[in-house]
N, C-alpha and C positions, 0 to 999 in steps of 0.2 A: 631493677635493684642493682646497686655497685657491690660489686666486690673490692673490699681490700685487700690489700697484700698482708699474709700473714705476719711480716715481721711489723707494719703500721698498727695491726690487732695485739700482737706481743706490747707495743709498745703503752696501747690503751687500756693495759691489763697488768702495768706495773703497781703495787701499791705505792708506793712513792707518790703519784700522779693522784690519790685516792680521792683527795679534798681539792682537787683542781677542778671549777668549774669556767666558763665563758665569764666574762663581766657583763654586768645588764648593764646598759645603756641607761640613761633617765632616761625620761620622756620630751618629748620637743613641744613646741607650742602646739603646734596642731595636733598633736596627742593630746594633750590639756583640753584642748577648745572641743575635740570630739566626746572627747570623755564627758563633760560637763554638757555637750548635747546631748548625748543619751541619758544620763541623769534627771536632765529637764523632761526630755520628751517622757522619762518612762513615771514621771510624777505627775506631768498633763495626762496620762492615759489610768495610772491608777485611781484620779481624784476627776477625772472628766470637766476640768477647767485648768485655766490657766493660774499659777499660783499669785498671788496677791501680797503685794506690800503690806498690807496689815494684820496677816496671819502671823502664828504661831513662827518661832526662827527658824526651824527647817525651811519653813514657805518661804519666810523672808532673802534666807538664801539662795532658793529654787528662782525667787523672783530677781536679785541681783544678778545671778548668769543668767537667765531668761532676756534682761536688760541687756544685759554686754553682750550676748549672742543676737541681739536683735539691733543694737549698733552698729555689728560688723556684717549686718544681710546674711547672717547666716540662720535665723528662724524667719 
């Protein structure tokens, strides 16, 4: 574990500082593209098939990234 220096801990203990948080980054593409595999695969595993063009919009959804992750060899 680090030790800080007391006065770097003073300094993270100013109120001033209270509402200062990091900036979140977006996400990048390959964030997107993972994301949207695990969405897919965890809808293949709740429905024990692959989602189909002709279902309900959820499905139809499931089935559009299912396509584009399947054009990029990544299912």
């Amino acid at each position: 574990m680090v030790e800080w220096p007391s006065e770097l801990l003073a300094i993270f203990d100013d109120p001033l500082l209270d509402g200062v948080h990091p900036k979140v980054t977006a996400p990048t593409a390959d964030d997107r593209m993972g994301q949207k595999l695990a969405e897919v695969t965890a809808w293949i595993d709740s429905h024990g098939r692959e989602p189909e063009r002709s279902g309900d919009l959820k499905e139809k959804m499931m089935w559009a990234a299912m396509t584009a992750l399947k054009d990029k060899n990544l299912m």
